[in-house]
N, C-alpha and C positions, 0 to 999 in steps of 0.2 A: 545696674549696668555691670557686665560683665566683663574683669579685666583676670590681665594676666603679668605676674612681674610689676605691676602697678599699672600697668598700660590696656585704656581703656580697649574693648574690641569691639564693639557694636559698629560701631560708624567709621572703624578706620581704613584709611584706602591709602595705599601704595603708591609710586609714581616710577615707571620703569624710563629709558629712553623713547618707544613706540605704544608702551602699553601703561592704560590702568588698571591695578588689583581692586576690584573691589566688593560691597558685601553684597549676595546675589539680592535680587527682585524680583519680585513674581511674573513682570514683564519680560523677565528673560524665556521663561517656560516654553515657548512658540520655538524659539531658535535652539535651546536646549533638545527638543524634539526633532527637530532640524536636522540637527548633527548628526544625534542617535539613530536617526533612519539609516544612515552610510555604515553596514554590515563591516566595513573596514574597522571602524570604531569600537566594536566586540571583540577584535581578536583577543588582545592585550588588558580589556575589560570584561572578564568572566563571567562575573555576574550582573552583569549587566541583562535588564527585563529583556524579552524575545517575543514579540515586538514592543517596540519601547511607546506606549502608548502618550498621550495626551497627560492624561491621569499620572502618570510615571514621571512626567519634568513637572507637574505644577511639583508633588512630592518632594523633590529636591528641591526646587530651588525657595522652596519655602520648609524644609524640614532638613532634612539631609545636606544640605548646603548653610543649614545657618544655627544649629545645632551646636556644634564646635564652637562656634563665637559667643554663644549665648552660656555655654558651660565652662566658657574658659579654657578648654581644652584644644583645642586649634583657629587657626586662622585662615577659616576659607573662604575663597576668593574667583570672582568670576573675572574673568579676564579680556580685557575689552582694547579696542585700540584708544591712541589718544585722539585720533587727527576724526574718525569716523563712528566710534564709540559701538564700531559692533563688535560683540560677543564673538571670542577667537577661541574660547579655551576654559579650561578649569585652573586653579592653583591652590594647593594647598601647604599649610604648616603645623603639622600636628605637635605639640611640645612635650617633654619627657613626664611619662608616667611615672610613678612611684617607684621608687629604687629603682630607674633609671637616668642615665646623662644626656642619653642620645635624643634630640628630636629629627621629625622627619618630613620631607618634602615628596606630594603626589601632584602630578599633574596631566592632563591631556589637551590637547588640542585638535579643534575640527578639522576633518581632511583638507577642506579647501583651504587652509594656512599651511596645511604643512610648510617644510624647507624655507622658512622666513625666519628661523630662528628664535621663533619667539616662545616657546619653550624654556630654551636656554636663558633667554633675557626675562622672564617671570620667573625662574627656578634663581637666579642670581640677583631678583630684589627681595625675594623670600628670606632668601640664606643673611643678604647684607642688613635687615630689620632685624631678623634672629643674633645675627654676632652682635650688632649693636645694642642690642636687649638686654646680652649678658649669656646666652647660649656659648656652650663649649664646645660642642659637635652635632652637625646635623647631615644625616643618612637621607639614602636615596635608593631603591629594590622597585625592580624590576623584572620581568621574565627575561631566564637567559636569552630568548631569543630573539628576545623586541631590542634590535640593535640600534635602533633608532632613538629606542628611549636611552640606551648606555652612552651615546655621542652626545646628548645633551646634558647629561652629569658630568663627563668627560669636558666638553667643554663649557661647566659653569664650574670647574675646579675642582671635581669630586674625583679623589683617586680611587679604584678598583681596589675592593679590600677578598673580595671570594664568596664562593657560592654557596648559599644555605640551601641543603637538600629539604624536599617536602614541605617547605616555609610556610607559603603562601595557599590559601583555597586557593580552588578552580573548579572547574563545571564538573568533571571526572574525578575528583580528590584534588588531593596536595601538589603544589607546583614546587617546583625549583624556586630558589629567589637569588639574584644577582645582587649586590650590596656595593656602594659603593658609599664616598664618607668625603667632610671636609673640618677640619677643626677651626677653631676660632684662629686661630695662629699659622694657619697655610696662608697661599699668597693669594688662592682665587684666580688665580691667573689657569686658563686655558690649561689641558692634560693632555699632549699630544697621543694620538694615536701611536699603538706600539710596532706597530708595520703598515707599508705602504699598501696603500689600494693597490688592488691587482682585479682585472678582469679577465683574462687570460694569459697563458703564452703557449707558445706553439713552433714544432720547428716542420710542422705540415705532416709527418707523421706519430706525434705523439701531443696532445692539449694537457696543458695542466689548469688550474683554477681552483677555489678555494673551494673545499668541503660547507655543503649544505643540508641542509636534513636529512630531505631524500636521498642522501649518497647513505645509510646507515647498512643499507644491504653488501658495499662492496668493503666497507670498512669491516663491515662480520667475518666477510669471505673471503679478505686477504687474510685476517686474524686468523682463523679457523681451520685454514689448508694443512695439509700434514706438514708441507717444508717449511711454514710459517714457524707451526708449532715446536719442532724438532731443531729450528735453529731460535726460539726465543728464548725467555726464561724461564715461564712457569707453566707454560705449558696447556692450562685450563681455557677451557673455550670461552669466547666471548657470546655470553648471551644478548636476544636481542634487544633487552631493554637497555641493556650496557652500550649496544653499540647505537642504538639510537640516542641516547644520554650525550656522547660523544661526539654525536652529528650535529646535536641540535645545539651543543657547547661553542662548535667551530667556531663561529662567526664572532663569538666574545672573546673566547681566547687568541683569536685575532686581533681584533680592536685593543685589548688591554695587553696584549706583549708578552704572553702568556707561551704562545705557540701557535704555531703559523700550517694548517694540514691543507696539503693539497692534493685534488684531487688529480691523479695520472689516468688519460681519458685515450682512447684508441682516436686518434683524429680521423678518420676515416667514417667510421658507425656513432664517436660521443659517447660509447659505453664504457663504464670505467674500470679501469684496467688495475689498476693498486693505489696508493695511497705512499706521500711523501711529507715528514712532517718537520720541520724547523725550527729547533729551542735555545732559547739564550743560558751558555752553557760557561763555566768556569768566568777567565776575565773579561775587560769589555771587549766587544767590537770582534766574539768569534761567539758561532753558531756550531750548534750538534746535528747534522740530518741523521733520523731515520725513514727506510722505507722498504718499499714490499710491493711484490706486482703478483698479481693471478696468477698459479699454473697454466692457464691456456695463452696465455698472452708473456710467459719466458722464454727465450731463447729468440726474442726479436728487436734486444738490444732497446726496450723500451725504460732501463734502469737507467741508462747510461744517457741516453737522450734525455731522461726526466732531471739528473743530475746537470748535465749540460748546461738545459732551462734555465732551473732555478739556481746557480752557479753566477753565471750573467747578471741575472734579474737581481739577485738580493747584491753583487758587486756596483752594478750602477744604480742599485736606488738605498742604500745605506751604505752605512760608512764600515761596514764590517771588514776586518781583515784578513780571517782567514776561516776557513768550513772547512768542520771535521766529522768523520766518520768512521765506524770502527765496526767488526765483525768479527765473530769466532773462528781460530782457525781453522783451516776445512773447512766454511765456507766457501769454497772457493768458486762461486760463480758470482757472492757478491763483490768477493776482491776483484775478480775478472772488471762488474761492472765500473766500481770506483776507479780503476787504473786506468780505464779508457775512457772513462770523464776527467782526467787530468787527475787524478787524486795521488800522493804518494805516499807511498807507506813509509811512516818515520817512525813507530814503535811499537813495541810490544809488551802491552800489560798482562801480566802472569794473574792466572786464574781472576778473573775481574769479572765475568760475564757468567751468570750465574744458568746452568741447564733444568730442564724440565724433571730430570732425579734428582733433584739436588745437587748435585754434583757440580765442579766449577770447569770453565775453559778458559783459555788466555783470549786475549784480545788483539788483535792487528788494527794499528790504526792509521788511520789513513787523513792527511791534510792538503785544502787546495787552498791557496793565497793568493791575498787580491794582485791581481798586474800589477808590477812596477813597484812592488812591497820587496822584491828580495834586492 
């Protein structure tokens, strides 16, 4: 028999509020193939077989699934309901290899469970056996872009720790990996998302919305314009792997409070016009914008309306008190925009803003505060 920490694992089964963990069976195989037919299920599983034959779930759920338990080296687990006892999902607990602390928690679930939360409730009886085991930390990686996997680390307690470049296979080489953590001595209690959902806003001439992959072409080409370049700091193009890295980041650095980029959209055509980004800056409860709109789409007051937007939006849905922004001076068409989004100019940083020779400029800065704060 095969244990771990002294704790038998052949035969041991979990017990969540809706679900049970337990060790797979070969009867599962049918429904394991099930799942696997739903192309949705590949995205975020790479190497997952194409087509996922018959042949492919006996495999697992008699090798690859019971493996771990028999080596002592994790504890995996087919994931079942209590009330109807079908097969929802995967869970696992992989425990710390050799000179390491960290163990770690994988899991998926069939499309047709999704948004039942039961992800989060099998990743939060994993974690609560593990601390009570005697585990001191146990991790949780992801693709940055499977944000649906991040909300369910998110909320079984795992705080956002950063992103490991090249970490992870994939079908095309090395992936990114998201990493998020929870030690023995956190509360498990829920990790609130770091900004409010947003699906749009709009004042009927200008749409804002959150940067998504596909937007990595206008994030290039606000970057890369001459007046971009000539009023930033270093001046060096953003290539496009860069800027797709960037696009494909959005949506986590959202979720985790990281940085908030929105996408500035011509509401008329939906083609995006520049990009506006939102960082937690100096003390609490005050934000940094930066942003940038295409040469073809300047001089139609679409700075000042994107300011406007997101002014409003981040005043009535956090508790922030004041947005700042700042500009070199002689830029004077961004000062223009900030001043006729309410922004005022209250200071002047000497040489703070670093130019494309090297070379330094001062800074104008510019503050708007929430109503009813002065």
């Amino acid at each position: 028999m095969a244990e771990w920490n002294g704790i038998e694992l052949d035969g041991l089964v979990l017990h969540g509020g809706r679900l049970t963990l337990r060790p797979w069976q070969r009867s599962d195989a049918p429904a394991v193939q099930s799942v696997m037919a739903d192309r949705r299920m590949s995205a975020y599983l790479p190497l997952l077989p194409t087509p996922y034959t018959a042949q492919d779930a006996v495999a697992f759920v008699t090798e690859g699934g019971t493996a771990g338990r028999g080596r002592g080296s994790s504890l995996d687990c087919a994931v079942a309901e209590n009330t109807t006892g079908e097969l929802v999902g995967s869970a696992s607990l992989n425990f710390p290899v050799s000179g390491r602390a960290s163990a770690e928690i994988g899991y998926w679930i069939a499309s047709n469970f999704w948004s039942r939360g039961y992800a989060t409730e099998a990743t939060s009886t994993l974690a609560r056996f593990g601390f009570a085991a005697g585990l001191g930390r146990i991790q949780i990686q992801c693709d940055p872009r499977n944000t649906a996997s991040a909300r369910v680390a998110l909320r079984a307690g795992f705080g956002f720790e950063g992103v490991l470049r090249g970490y992870l296979p994939g079908p095309d080489g090395p992936c990114d990996s998201a990493v998020f953590a929870r030690l023995a001595g956190d509360s498990g209690e829920p990790v609130a998302a770091g900004w409010p959902a947003l699906t749009e806003l709009t004042d009927g001439v200008v749409t804002m919305r959150p940067v998504t992959g596909s937007d990595w072409r206008t994030l290039q080409a606000e970057t890369n314009n001459e007046l971009s370049r000539a009023w930033g700091f270093g001046g060096e193009p953003l290539t496009e792997v860069a800027a797709t890295e960037l696009a494909n980041g959005a949506a986590l650095m959202w979720l985790t409070g990281r940085r908030a980029m929105l996408l500035i959209c011509d509401a008329a055509t939906g083609v995006g016009a520049g990009v506006l980004t939102l960082r937690t800056v100096g003390p609490p409860d005050l934000l940094g914008i930066g942003y940038g709109v295409l040469p073809e789409f300047r001089g139609r007051r679409f700075t000042t309306r994107a300011l406007n937007l997101v002014a409003g939006w981040v005043f009535s849905q956090t508790s922030t008190a004041r947005l700042e922004l700042g500009c070199k001076v002689g830029n004077v068409a961004s000062a223009r925009s900030a001043e006729a989004a309410g922004f005022t100019r209250d200071a002047l940083f000497q040489a703070r803003l670093r130019n494309p020779d090297g070379s330094f400029s001062d800074e104008i800065g510019y503050g708007r505060v929430r109503p009813g704060l002065r």
